[in-house]
C-alpha positions in Angstrom: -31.2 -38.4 -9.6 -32.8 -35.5 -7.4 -30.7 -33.6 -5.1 -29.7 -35.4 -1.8 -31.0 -33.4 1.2 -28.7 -31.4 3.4 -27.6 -33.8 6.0 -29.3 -31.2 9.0 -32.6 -31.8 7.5 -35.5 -34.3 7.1 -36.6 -36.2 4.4 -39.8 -33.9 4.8 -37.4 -30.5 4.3 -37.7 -29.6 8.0 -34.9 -29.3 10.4 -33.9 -32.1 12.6 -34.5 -32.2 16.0 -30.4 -31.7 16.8 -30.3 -28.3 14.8 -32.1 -25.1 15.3 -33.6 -22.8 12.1 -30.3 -20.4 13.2 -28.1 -23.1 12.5 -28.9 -23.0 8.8 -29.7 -18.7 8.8 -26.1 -17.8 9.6 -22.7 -18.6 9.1 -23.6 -21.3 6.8 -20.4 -20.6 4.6 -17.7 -20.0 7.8 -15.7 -23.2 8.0 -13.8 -22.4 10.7 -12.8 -18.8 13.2 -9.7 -18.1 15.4 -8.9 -15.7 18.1 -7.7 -11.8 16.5 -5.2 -10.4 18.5 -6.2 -6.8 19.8 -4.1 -4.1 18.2 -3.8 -2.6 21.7 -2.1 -5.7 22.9 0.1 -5.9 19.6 1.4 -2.4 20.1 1.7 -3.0 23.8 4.2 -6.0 22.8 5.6 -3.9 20.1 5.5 -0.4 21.1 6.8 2.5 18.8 10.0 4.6 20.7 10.3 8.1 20.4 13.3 7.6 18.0 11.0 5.7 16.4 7.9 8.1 16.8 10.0 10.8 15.6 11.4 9.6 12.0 7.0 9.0 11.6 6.2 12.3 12.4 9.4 14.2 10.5 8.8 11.9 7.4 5.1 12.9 7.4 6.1 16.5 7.8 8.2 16.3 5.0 5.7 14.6 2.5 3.2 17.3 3.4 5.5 19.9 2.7 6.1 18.5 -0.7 2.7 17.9 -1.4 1.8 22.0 -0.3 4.9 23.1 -2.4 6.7 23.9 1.0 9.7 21.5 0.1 10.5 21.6 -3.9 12.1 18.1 -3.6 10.6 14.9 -5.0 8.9 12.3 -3.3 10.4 9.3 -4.1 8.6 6.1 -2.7 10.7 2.7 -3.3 11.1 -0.4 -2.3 9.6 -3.9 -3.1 6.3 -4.9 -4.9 5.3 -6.7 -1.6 7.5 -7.9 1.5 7.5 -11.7 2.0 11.0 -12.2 3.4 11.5 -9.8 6.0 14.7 -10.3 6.4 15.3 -9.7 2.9 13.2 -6.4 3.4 15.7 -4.8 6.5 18.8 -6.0 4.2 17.4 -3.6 1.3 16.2 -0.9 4.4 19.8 -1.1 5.4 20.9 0.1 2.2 18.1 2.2 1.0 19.2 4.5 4.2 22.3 4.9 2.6 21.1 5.6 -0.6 18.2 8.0 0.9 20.6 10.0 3.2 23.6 10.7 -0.5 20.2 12.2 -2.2 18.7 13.9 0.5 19.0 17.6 -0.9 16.9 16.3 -3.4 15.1 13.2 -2.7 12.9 12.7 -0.4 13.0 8.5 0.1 10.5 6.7 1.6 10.4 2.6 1.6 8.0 1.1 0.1 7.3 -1.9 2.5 3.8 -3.8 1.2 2.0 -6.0 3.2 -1.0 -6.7 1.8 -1.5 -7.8 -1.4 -4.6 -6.9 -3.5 -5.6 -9.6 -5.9 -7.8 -9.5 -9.0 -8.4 -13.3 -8.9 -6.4 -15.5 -6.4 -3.0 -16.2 -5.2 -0.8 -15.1 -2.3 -2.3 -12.2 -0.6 0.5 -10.8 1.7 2.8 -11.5 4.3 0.0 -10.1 7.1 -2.2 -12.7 5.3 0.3 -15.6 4.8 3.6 -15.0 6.4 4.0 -19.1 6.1 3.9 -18.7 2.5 2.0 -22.2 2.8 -1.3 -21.7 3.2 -1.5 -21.6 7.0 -2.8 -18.4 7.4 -0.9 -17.5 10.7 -2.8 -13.8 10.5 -1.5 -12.9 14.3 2.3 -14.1 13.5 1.9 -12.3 9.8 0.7 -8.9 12.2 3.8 -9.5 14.3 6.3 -9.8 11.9 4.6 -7.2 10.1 5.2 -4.7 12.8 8.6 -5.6 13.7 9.8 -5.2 10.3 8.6 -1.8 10.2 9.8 -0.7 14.0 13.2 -2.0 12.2 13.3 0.1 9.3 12.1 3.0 11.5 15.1 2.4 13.3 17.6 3.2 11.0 16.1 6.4 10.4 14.0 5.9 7.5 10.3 6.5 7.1 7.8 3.8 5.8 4.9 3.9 3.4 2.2 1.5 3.7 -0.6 0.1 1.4 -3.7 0.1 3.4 -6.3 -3.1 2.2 -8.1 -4.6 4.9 -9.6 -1.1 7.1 -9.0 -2.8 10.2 -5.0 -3.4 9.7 -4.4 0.4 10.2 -5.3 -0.2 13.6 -2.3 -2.5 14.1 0.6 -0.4 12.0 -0.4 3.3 11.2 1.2 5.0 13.9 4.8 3.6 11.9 3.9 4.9 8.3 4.5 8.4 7.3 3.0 7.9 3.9 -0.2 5.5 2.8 -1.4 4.3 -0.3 -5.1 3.2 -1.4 -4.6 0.8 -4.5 -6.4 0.9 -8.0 -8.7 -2.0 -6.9 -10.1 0.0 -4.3 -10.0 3.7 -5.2 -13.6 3.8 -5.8 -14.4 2.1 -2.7 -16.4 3.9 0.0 -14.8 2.0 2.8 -11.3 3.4 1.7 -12.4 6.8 0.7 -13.8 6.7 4.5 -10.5 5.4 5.9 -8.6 7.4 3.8 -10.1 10.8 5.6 -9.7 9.5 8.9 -5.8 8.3 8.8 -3.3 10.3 10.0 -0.8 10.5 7.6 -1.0 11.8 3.2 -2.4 9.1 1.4 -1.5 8.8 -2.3 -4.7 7.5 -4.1 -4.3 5.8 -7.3 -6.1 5.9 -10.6 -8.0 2.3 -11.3 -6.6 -0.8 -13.4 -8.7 0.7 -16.4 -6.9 3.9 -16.3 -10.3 5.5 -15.0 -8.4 9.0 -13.1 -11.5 10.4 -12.2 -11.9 7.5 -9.9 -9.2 8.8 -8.2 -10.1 12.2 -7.9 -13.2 12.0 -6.2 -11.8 9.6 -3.9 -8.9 12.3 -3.2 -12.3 14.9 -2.5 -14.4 12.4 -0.5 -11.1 11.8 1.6 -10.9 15.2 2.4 -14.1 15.2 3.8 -15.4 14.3 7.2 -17.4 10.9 7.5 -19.2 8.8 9.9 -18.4 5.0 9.8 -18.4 1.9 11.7 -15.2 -0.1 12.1 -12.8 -1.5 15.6 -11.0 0.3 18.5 -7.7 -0.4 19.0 -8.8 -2.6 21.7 -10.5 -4.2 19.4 -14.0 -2.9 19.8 -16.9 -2.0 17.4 -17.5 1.4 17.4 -19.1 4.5 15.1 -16.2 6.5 13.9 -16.1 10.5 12.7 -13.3 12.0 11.1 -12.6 15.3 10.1 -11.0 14.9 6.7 -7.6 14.3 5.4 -6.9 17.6 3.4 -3.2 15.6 2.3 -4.8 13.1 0.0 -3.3 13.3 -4.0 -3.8 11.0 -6.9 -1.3 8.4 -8.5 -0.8 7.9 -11.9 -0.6 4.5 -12.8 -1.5 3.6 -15.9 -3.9 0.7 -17.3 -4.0 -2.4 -18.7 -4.0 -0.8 -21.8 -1.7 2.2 -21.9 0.1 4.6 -20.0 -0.2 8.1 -18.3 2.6 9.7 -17.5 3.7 11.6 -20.7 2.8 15.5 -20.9 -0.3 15.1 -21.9 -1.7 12.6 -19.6 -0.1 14.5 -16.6 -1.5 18.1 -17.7 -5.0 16.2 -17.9 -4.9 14.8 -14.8 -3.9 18.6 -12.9 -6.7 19.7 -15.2 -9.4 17.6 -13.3 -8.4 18.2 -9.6 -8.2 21.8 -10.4 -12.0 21.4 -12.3 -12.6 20.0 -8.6 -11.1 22.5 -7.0 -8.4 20.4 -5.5 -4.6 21.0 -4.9 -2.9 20.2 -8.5 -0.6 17.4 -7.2 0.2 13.8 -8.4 2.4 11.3 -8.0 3.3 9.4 -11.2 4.3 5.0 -10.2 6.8 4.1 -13.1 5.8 0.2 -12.7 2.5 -1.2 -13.4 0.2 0.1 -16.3 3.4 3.3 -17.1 5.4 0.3 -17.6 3.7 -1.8 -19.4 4.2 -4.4 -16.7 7.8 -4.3 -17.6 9.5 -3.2 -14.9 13.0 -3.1 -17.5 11.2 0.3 -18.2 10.3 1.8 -14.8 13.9 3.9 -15.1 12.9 5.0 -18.5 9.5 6.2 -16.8 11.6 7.7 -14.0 13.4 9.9 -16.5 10.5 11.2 -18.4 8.7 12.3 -14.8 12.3 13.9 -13.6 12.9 15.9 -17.6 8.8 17.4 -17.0 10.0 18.3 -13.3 13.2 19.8 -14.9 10.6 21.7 -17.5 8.8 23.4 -14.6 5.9 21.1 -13.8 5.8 21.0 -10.2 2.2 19.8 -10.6 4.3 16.0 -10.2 5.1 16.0 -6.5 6.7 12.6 -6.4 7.5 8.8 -8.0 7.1 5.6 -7.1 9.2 2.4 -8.0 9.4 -1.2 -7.5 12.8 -2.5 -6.6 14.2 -4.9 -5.0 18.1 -6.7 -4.1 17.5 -8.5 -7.4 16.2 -8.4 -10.7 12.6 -10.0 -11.8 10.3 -12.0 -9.7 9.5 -15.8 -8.9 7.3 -17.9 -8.6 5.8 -18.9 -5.4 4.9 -22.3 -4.9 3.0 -22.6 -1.2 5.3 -24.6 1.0 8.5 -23.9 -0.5 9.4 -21.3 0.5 13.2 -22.5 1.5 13.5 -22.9 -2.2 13.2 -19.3 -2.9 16.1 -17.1 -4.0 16.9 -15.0 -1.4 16.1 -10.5 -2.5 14.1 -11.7 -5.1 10.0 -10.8 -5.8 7.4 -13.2 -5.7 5.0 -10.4 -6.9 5.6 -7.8 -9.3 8.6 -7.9 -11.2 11.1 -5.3 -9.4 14.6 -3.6 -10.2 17.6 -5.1 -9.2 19.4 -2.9 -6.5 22.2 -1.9 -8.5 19.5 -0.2 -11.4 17.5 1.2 -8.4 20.8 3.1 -7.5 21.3 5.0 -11.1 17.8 5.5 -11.6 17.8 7.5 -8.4 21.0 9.4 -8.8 19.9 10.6 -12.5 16.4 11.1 -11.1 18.1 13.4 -8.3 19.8 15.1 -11.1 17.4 15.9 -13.3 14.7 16.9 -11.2 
């Protein structure tokens, strides 16, 4: 049988007298478009205090002074793989602050709090995205919950980092983060690279998902560069944007799908090629992922190896990253059930439970 004729058409292939040609040029694929809240009017709703404002802008000082050797602490960015229970999220804050303010002579803690989730096929993409968990897509709410969470957290007196995903969402919650993150899917990507130098904060940028570290540092030396781009206002307006550069930008180590790179070797490699590209020698090294073989049972024995070439004199390794959470593991999400989930726990990564999260950090602040 031959194909049956799209149902705007004639039998003779031309277009019906009820469509025009534009009809079938654009938007053929768009099922369906709702109204964006502004991030003007989000941020008018939400607005950042100057409590608030100031835990940003100390936290950011702090990181940069870490990354320029200023502050011989480490960097220690935790929290969970991705928020999807918010509440959850300010319970962990809560005690995180805690934690953050007993290691403070030589910690520097920042949350982790995800809200976008990359993907390398399909499945849940965030809490901005999803915040349902059901399919419902409820973008505006997922912004709004999104930014509370974080004015939260801020309130307590602990600074945020943020993984940045879709370039217009900075628009909405950048003036909360002190520290941002560009993930392996999208290191080599233009539009982040172009982002990334245009942000106001130190972005950490990390190696790609086939261990590629070069990847990462020329994104770390096209961030530092000024760029001209087109992206949205806060008002939420097209417009050209040129940025100056964001001389704060440093590379994560995060394995592969293959192997790891945060022994000796792998480390004095990496320093190697951002000084070969004339870039400051500074990394931070994520225990979970590809260094953990996707086990996060092994992110503290990751920890310890980073703290022991700190304790060595390696100060090339500016900071650590972990994935933790109230408890141990991770779920799985089924859309629409999301009463049935157990309440601290990942639907994403696999994380550490609080109490490991505690003793990795203590020996951590020990050693390094």
């Amino acid at each position: 049988m031959g194909r049956r004729p799209p149902a705007d058409l004639t039998h003779a292939g031309r277009p019906s007298p009820l469509t025009s040609h534009a009809d079938q040029i654009q938007d053929v694929r768009i099922v369906g478009t709702r109204p964006l809240v502004s991030p003007a009017l989000l941020i008018d709703e939400l607005p950042l205090p100057e409590s608030a404002a100031r835990v940003v802008l100390d936290g950011r000082r702090m990181v940069t002074r870490i990354l320029d050797g200023a502050d011989d602490r480490l960097l220690v960015v935790v929290g969970p793989c991705s928020v999807h229970d918010p509440v959850a999220a300010l319970e962990y804050a809560r005690r995180l602050t805690g934690l953050a303010g007993e290691l403070s002579d030589r910690l520097l803690v920042v949350m982790r709090v995800y809200f976008e989730k990359p993907r390398s096929s399909l499945g849940w993409k965030g809490l901005v995205n999803d915040p349902g968990l059901d399919g419902s897509f409820r973008v505006n709410e997922g912004l709004r919950l999104a930014r509370r969470l974080l004015l939260d957290i801020l309130a307590l007196g602990l600074p945020v980092g943020c993984e940045f995903l879709d370039p217009i969402i900075p628009q909405y919650i950048a003036d909360t983060v002190s520290w941002g993150s560009i993930g392996a899917r999208t290191a080599a990507s233009q539009v982040h690279r172009q982002l990334s130098s245009g942000l106001s904060m130190p972005i950490g940028i990390k190696n790609s998902t086939e261990g590629d570290v070069g990847s990462a540092v020329q994104a770390v030396r096209a961030a530092a560069a000024g760029h001209v781009f087109t992206s949205v206002t806060r008002d939420g307006v097209a417009a050209i944007f040129m940025t100056c550069g964001n001389p704060d930008c440093h590379v994560i180590l995060r394995g592969s799908r293959t192997s790891t790179n945060y022994d000796e070797a792998s480390v004095e490699d990496a320093l190697a090629r951002l000084r070969q590209a004339d870039l400051p020698e500074r990394l931070l090294v994520d225990a979970s992922h590809g260094n953990s073989g996707s086990d996060h049972r092994r992110q503290p024995h990751v920890a310890r190896a980073v703290a022991e070439q700190r304790a060595a004199g390696n100060r090339g390794i500016v900071g650590l990253m972990l994935e933790s959470f109230l408890v141990e593991g991770r779920q799985e999400l089924v859309l629409g059930r999301a009463d049935e989930l157990r309440v601290g726990q990942s639907v994403t990564d696999a994380c550490l439970d609080w109490e490991t999260t505690v003793a990795t950090l203590h020996e951590v602040a020990r050693l390094a």
